[in-house]
C-alpha positions in Angstrom: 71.6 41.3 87.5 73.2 38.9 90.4 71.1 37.3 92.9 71.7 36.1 96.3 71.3 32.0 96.4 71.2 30.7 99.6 72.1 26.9 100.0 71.6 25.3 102.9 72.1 21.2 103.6 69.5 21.3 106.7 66.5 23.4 107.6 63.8 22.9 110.2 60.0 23.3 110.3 59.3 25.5 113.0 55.7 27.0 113.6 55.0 30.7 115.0 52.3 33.0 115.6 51.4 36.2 114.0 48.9 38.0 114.4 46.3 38.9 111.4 47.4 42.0 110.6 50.8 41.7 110.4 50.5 38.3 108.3 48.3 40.1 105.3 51.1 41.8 105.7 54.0 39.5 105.0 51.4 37.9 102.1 51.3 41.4 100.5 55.3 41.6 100.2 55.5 38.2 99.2 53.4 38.8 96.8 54.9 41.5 95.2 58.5 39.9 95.8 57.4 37.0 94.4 58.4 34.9 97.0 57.6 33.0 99.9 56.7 33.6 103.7 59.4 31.4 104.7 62.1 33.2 102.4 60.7 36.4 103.1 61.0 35.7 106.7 64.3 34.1 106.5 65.5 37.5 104.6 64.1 39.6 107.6 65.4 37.3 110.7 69.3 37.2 109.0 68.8 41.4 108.6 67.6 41.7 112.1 70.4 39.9 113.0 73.0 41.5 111.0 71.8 45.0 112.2 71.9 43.4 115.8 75.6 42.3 115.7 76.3 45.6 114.0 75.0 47.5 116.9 76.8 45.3 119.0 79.9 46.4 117.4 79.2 49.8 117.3 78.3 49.9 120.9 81.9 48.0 121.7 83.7 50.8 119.5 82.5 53.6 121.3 83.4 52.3 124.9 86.2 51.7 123.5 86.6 54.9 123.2 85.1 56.1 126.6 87.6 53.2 128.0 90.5 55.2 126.1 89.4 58.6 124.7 92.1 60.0 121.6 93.8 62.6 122.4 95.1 66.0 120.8 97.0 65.9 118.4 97.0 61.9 118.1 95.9 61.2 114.0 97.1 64.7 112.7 99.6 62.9 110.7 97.0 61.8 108.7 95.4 65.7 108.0 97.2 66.1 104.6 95.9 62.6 103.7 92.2 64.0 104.2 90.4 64.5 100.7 86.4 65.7 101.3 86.1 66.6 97.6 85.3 70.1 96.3 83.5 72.0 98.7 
């Protein structure tokens, strides 16, 4: 089994607010996870922000492709490449 290590040289103490609810939460997962809130929250804000940038890019790609629609005829070079298994 491989685990994720994160090293970093620097981190800061910040403070937030939560409300009740979603804090027993967050304990609840933690617990389970046997973690902490502040790794548990770490893990969640890098996500968010993966998914973010990946909606980002996905957004770019297709107005890409409004900006310069393909057209006919443009990747059938590549039909006989095309392998979707045993249907």
């Amino acid at each position: 089994m491989w685990r994720t290590v994160h090293i970093s040289i620097a981190m800061k103490t910040i403070q937030m607010t939560i409300d009740e609810k979603l804090l027993k939460l967050v304990d609840k997962v933690t617990r389970s996870r046997r973690t902490t809130r502040s790794a548990f929250i770490r893990t969640a804000l890098e996500a968010e922000i993966r998914r973010s940038f990946i909606r980002e890019k996905e957004a770019q790609h297709a107005a890409g492709y409004v900006d310069k629609p393909s057209v006919p005829g443009e990747f059938d070079i590549w039909t006989d490449e095309q392998d979707w298994g045993a249907a």
